[in-house]
C-alpha positions in Angstrom: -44.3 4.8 17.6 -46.7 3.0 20.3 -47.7 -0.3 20.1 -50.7 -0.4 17.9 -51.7 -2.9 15.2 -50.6 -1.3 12.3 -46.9 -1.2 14.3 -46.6 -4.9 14.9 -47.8 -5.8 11.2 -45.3 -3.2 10.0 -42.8 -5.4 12.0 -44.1 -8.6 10.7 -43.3 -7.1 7.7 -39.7 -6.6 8.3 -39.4 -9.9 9.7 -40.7 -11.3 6.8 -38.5 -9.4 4.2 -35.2 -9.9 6.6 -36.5 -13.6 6.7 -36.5 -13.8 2.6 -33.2 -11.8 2.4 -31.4 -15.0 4.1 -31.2 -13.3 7.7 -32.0 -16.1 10.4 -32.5 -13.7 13.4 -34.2 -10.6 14.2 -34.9 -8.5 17.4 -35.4 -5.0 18.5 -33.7 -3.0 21.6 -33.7 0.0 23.0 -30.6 2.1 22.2 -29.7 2.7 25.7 -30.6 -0.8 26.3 -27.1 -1.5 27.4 -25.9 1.3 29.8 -22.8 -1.2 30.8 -21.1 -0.8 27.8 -19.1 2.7 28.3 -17.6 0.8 31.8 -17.1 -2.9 29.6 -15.0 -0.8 26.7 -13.2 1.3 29.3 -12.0 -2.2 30.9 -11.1 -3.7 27.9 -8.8 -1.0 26.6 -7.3 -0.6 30.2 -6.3 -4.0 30.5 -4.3 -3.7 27.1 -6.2 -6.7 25.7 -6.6 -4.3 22.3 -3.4 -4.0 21.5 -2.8 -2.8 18.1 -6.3 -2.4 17.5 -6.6 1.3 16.8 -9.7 1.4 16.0 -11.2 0.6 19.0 -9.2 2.7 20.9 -9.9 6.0 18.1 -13.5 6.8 19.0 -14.5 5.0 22.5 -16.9 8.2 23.5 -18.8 7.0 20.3 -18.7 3.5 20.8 -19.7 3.2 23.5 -23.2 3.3 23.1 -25.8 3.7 20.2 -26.8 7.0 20.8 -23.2 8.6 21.2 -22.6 7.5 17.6 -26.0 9.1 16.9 -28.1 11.1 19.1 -31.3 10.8 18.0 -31.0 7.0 17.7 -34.1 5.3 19.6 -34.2 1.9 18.6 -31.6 -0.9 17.3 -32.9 -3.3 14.8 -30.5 -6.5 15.2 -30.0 -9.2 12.6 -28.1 -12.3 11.8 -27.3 -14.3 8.8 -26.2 -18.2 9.5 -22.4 -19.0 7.5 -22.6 -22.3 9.3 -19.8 -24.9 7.2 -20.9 -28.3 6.0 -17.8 -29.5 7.6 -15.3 -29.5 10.4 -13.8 -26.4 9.8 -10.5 -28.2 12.3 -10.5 -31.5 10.2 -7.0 -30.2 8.0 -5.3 -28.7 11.2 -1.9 -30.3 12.0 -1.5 -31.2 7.4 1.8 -29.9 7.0 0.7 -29.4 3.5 -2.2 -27.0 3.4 -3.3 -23.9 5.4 -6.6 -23.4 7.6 -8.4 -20.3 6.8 -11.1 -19.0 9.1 -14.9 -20.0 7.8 -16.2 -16.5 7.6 -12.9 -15.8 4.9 -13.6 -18.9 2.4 -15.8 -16.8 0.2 -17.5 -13.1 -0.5 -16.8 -10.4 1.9 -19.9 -10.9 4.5 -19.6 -6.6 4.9 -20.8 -6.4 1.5 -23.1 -8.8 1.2 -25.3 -8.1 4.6 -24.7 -4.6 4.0 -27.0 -4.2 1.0 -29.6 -6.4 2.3 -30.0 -4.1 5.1 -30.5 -1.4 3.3 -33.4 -2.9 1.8 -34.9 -3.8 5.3 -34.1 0.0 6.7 -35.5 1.7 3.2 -38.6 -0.6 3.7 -38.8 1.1 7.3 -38.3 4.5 6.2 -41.0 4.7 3.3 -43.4 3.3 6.1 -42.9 5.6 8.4 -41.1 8.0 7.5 -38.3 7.0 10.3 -34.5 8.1 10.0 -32.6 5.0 9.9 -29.0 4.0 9.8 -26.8 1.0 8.2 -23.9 -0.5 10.1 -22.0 -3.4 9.3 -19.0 -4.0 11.5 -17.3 -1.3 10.3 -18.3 1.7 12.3 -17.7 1.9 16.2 -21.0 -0.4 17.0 -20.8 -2.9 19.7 -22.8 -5.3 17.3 -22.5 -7.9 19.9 -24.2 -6.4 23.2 -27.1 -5.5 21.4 -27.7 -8.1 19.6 -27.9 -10.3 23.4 -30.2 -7.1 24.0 -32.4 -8.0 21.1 -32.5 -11.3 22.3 -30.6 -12.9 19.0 -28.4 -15.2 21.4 -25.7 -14.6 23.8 -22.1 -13.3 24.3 -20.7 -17.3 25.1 -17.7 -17.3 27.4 -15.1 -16.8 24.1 -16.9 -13.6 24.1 -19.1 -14.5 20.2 -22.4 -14.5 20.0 -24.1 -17.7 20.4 -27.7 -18.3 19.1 -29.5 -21.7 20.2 -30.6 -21.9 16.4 -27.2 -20.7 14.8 -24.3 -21.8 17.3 -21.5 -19.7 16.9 -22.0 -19.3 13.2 -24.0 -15.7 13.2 -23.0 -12.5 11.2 -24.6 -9.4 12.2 -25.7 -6.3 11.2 -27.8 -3.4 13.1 -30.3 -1.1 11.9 -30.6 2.3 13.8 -34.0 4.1 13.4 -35.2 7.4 15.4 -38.6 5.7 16.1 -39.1 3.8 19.5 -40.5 0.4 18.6 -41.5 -2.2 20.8 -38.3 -4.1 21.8 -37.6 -8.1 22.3 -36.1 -9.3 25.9 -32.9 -9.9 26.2 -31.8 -13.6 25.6 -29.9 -14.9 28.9 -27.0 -16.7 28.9 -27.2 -19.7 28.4 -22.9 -21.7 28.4 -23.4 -23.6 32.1 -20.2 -24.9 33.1 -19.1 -25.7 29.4 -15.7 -24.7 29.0 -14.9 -26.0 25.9 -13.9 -22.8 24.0 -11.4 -21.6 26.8 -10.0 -24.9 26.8 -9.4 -25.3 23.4 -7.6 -22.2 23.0 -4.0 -22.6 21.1 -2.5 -19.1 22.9 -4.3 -19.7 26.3 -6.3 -16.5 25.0 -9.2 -15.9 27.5 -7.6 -14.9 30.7 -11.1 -15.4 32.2 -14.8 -16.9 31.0 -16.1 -14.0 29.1 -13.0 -12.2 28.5 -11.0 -12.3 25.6 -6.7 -11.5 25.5 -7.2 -10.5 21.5 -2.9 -9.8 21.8 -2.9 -14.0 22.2 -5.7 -14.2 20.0 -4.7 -16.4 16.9 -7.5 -14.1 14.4 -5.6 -11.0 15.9 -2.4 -11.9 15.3 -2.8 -13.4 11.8 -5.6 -10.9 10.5 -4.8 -8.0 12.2 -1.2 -7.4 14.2 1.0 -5.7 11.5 4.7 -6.5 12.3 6.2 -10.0 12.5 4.2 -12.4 14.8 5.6 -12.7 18.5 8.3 -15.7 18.4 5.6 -17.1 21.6 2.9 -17.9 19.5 3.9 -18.6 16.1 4.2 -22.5 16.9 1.0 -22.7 18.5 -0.2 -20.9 15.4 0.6 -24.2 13.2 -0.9 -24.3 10.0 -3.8 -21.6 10.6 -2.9 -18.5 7.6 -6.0 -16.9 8.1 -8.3 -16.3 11.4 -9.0 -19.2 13.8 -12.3 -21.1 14.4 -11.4 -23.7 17.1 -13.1 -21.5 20.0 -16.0 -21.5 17.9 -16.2 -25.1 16.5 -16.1 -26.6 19.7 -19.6 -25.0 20.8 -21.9 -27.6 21.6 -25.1 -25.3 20.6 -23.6 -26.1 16.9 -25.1 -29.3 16.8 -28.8 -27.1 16.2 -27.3 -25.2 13.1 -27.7 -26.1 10.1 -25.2 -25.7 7.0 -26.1 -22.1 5.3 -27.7 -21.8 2.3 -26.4 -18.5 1.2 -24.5 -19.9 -2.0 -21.8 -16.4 -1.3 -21.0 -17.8 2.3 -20.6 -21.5 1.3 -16.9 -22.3 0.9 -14.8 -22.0 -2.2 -13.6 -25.3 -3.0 -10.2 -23.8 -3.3 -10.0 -21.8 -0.1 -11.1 -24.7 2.4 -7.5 -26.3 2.1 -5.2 -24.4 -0.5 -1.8 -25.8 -1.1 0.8 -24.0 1.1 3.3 -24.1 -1.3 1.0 -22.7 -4.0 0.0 -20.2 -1.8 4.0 -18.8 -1.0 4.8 -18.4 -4.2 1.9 -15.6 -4.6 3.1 -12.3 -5.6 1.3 -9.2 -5.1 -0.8 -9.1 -8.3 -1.6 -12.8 -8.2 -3.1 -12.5 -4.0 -4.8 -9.9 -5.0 -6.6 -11.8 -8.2 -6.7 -15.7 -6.1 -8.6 -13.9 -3.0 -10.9 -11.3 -4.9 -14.1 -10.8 -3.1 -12.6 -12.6 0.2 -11.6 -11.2 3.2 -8.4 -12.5 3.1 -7.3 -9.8 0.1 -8.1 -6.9 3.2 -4.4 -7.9 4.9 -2.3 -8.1 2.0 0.0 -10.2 0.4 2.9 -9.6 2.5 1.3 -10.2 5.8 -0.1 -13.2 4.6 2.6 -14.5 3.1 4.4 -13.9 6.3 1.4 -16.4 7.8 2.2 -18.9 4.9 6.1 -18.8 6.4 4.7 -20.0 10.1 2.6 -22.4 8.6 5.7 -23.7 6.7 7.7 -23.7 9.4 5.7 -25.5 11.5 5.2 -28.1 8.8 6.9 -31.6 9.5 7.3 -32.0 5.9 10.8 -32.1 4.2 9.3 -30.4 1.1 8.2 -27.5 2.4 11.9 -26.5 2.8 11.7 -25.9 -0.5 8.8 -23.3 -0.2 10.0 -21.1 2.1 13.8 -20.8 0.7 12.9 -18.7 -2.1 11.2 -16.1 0.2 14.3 -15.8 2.1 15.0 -12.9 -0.9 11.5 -12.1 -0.6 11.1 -7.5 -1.2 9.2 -7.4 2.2 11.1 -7.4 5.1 7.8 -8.9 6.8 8.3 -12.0 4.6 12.1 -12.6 4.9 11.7 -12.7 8.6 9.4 -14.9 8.9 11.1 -17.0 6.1 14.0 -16.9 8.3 11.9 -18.3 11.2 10.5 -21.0 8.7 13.8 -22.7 7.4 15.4 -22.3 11.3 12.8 -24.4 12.2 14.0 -27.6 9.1 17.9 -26.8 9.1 20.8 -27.5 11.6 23.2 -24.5 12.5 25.7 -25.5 9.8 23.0 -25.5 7.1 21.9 -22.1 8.2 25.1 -20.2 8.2 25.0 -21.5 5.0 21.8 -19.0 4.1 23.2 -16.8 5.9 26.5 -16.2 4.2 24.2 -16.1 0.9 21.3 -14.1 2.1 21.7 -12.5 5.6 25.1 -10.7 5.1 23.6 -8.6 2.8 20.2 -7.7 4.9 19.6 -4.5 6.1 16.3 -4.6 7.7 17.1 -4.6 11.3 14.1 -7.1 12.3 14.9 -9.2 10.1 18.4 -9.1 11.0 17.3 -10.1 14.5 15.6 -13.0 13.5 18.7 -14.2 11.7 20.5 -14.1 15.1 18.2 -15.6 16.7 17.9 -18.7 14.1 21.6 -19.2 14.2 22.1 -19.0 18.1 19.3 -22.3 18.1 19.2 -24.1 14.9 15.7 -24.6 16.3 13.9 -27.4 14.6 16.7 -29.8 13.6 16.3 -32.6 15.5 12.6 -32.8 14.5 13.4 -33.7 10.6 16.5 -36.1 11.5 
């Protein structure tokens, strides 16, 4: 499609039917916009910086770039929708008593809801011109972030998230491929300086460089997406986070522009911004599955996030939350008895613990979790913090 007038009122258009969907950003690029990409992906799965991601490792020919995942693709349409909180999303870090889930988890399923609003957009497109279009929403093999910095939406800040000087760091996005060639937006530069407020912040010591993110360290990796028991390294740093991480973003100092969302399924649940830990460990698999319905959180399962509850409990300094974990020590899931184990190690002396161990160990038969019993009783870790 060339530039005419009828083109650029057909993209006003758009813009003005993305703008009364609730998106906050829109841009066009070119789908070979980013030839960099096949070289940036390679890197990143050579380093072993993906570990345990799959996914990104299943299809990298098509990843790669727009038109390997479809040929014919000409143009990416970029949007964004703000989920900025109305407050500090790190102000119940450190309560022994609660758990920190991740902003984007507190309510809907952001997949879902951009998903069908960007249909609407890309039907709108097609019935005016006749284009081919195509729908993604994080979940096929689309570098979402590299082209939306080629659209011009914001930038990839030095904790590797997109950064928009209107949204901060709060910006969900979603790409519409069309055959047509439309007029694309610049690229937006970047735009950090010598902030380094995201690396600094980091719990794991995640970014091994500015712009390069370790996801094996990262907190949202290992609590949303690593499968097995969480590496004995982090889980203190970890603290009281159960779902995801946010400190990387919160710290941005392009926050201060956004402004709390207004999309009434990305506000908070009440009950999600600090649920009761001990609440949340005595969920079983029916009752997760009903308390996180529509979130995010219900994607992992119980049992992995139940072994999150477990670090959170053991990092607690709070005598009652002893009480929490013990019943989980019996828990069906292997996942959970480990980290259970882990948990009361971390409020009980060695004598205490052989204790447990005479009641629930000596009958284990799950060999991680009989490794974590060894390694609890060879410490007693955690004994002199409650005495």
């Amino acid at each position: 499609m060339s530039e005419t007038l009828a083109g650029r009122r057909m993209i006003d258009e758009l813009k003005t039917r993305a703008n009364a969907l609730g998106f906050s950003a829109f841009g066009i690029t070119r789908a070979d916009a980013r030839p960099d990409l096949p070289e940036k992906l390679q890197t990143a799965l050579a380093s072993g910086w993906l570990d345990g991601m799959d996914w990104m490792a299943s299809a990298p020919h098509r990843r790669a770039t727009p038109q390997r995942l479809w040929k014919d693709a000409k143009s990416v349409i970029m949007l964004g929708i703000d989920y900025t909180p109305d407050r500090d999303p790190l102000e119940k870090l450190g309560d022994g008593k609660v758990g920190v889930i991740s902003v984007y988890a507190r309510n809907r399923d952001y997949h879902d809801l951009i998903k069908g609003r960007l249909k609407e957009i890309a039907g709108l497109l097609a019935r005016r011109t006749g284009a081919e279009v195509k729908v993604f929403v994080d979940t096929a093999p689309v570098m979402e972030k590299p082209l939306a910095e080629a659209a011009g939406l914001g930038w990839q800040g030095k904790n590797t998230v997109l950064i928009s000087r209107q949204s901060g760091a709060w910006l969900f996005l979603g790409a519409i491929f069309t055959d047509l060639d439309l007029p694309a937006d610049a690229p937006h530069e970047e735009m950090c300086g010598s902030c380094t407020r995201c690396l600094d912040i980091c719990p794991t010591h995640a970014f091994p460089a500015p712009f390069r993110l370790d996801a094996s360290r990262c907190i949202a990796y290992l609590t949303n997406e690593h499968q097995g028991p969480i590496p004995l390294e982090f889980r203190e740093a970890i603290g009281n986070r159960i779902y995801g991480c946010d400190d990387c973003l919160a710290v941005c100092p392009w926050n201060k522009f956004a402004r709390a969302t207004s999309e009434a399924k990305l506000r908070a649940r009440e009950d999600l911004n600090a649920p009761l830990l001990a609440e949340l460990a005595e969920l079983d698999d029916a009752a997760f599955r009903k308390f996180f319905a529509g979130s995010p959180v219900k994607r992992i399962g119980r049992d992995r996030f139940l072994r999150n509850v477990m670090i959170a409990l053991g990092n607690a300094r709070d005598r009652a939350a002893r009480a929490a974990i013990a019943p989980r020590l019996s828990d069906a899931s292997p996942l959970v008895r480990g980290a259970a184990v882990w948990a009361i190690s971390r409020h009980l002396g060695r004598a205490d613990l052989a204790v447990l161990w005479r009641r629930h160990g000596g009958l284990e038969s799950d060999a991680s979790v009989l490794g974590e019993w060894r390694t609890a009783l060879g410490t007693g870790a955690g004994a002199a913090a409650l005495e």
